[in-house]
C-alpha positions as CSV (number, residue, x, y, z in Angstrom):
1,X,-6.8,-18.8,1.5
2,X,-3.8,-17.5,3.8
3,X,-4.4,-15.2,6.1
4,X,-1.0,-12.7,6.8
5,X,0.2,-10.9,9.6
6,X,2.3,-8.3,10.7
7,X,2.3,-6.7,14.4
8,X,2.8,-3.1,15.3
9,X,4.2,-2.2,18.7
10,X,4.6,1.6,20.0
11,X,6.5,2.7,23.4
12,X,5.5,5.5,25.0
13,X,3.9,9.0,24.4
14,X,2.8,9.6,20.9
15,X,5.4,12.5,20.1
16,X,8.8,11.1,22.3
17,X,7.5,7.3,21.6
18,X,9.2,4.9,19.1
19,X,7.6,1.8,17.6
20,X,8.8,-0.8,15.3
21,X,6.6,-2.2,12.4
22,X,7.6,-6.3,11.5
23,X,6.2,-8.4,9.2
24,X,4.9,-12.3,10.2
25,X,7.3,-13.5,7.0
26,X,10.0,-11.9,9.0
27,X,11.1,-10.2,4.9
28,X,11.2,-6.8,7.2
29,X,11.1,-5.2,10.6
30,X,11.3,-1.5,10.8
31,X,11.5,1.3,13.4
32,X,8.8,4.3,13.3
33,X,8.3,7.7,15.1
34,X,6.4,10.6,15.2
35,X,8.8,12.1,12.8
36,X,9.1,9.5,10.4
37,X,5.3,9.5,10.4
38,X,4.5,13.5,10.4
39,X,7.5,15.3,9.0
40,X,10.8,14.1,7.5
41,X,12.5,12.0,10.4
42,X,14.4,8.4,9.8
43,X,12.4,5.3,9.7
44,X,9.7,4.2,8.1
45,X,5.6,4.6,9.0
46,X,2.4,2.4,8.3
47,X,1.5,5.1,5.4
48,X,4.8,4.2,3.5
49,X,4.2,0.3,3.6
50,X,0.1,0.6,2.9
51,X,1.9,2.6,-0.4
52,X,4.4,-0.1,-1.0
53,X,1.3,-2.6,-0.6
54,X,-0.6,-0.7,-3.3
55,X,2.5,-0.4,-5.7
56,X,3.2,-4.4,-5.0
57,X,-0.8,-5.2,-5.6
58,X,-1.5,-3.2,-8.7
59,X,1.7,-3.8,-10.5
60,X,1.3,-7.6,-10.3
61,X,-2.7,-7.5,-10.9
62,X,-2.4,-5.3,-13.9
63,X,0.1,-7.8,-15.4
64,X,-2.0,-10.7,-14.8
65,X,-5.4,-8.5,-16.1
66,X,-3.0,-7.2,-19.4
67,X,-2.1,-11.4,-19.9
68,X,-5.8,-12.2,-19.3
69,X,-6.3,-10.1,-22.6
70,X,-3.9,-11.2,-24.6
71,X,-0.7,-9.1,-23.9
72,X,2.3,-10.3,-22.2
73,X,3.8,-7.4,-20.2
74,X,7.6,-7.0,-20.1
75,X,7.5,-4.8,-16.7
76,X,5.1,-3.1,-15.3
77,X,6.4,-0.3,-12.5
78,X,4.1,1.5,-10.1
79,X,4.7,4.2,-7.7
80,X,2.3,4.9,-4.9
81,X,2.2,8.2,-3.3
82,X,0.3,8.2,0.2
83,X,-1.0,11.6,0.8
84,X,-1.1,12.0,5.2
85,X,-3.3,15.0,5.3
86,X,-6.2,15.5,7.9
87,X,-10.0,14.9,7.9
88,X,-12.6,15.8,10.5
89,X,-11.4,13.3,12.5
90,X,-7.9,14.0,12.6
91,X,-4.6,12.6,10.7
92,X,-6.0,10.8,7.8
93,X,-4.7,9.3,4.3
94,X,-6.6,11.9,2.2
95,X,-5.6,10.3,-1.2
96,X,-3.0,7.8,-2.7
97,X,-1.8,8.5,-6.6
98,X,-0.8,5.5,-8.3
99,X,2.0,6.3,-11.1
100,X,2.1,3.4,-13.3
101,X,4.9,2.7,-16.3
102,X,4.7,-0.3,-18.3
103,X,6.4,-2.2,-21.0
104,X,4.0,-4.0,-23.0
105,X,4.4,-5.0,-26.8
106,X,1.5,-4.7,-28.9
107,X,-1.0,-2.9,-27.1
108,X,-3.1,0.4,-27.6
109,X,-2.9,3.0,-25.1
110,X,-6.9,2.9,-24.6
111,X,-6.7,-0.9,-24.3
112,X,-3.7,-0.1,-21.5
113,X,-6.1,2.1,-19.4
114,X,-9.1,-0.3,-19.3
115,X,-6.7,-2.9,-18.0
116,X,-5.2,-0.3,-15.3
117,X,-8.8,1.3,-14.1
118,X,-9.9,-2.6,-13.5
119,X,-6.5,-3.5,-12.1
120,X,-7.0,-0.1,-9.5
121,X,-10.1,-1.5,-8.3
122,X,-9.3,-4.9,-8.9
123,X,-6.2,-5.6,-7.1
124,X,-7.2,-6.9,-3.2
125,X,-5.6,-4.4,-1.8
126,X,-7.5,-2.0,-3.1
127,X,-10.5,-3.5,-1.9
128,X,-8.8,-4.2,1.6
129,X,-8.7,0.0,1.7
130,X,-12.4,-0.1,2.1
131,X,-13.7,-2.7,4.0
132,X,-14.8,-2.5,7.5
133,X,-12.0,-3.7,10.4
134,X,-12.8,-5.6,13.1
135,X,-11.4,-4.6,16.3
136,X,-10.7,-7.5,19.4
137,X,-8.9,-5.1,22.2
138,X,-8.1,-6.5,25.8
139,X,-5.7,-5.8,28.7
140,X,-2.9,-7.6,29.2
């Protein structure tokens, strides 16, 4: 299986800082700040693309679970909302809503939500948002 990378890099102190966010496909490369991340500034932050992750993840493995069972969705959109909040730790993702829509002939709205509630656990990036991380840190 591929394994995907993207690299983070920050400059400076965390409030007068800047960092930029890119993507190993090179499809995106973004600048981030303290107030992209923590109030309303320009720019995007690592909560925003872990939401557009989710959206991406769910969307595509509740069409593939909905096919699985006999239904051929027409479009299935999903909105994730990435709740920044704090724990006892400190600045945390407290919660993420998925909003889902979906076009898809023929089915009952029970048979809908089965798919969904599999596809919100199912989908690997779902699973990625609990699994341990391993860390390998060194000085340059």
């Amino acid at each position: 299986m591929p394994v995907r990378t993207s690299t983070g890099t920050w400059r400076g102190s965390l409030k007068e800082g800047e960092g930029t966010i890119e993507l190993g496909s090179g499809a995106y490369s973004g600048a981030y700040s303290f107030p992209s991340r923590f109030e309303e500034g320009p720019g995007t932050n690592p909560e925003e693309l872990i939401a557009g992750a989710l959206a991406g993840c769910f969307s595509m493995q509740l069409s593939a679970f909905l096919a699985d069972a006999g239904f051929t969705p027409q479009r299935v959109r999903t909105e994730a909302h990435a709740h920044l909040g704090r724990d006892d730790a400190g600045a945390a993702i407290t919660k993420i809503e998925l909003v889902c829509r979906a076009d898809v002939p023929g089915i009952s709205a029970e048979a809908f939500m089965e798919q969904a509630e599999a596809a919100k656990g199912g989908c690997p990036v779902s699973k990625a948002l609990a699994v341990p991380i391993e860390l390998d840190a060194a000085l340059d």
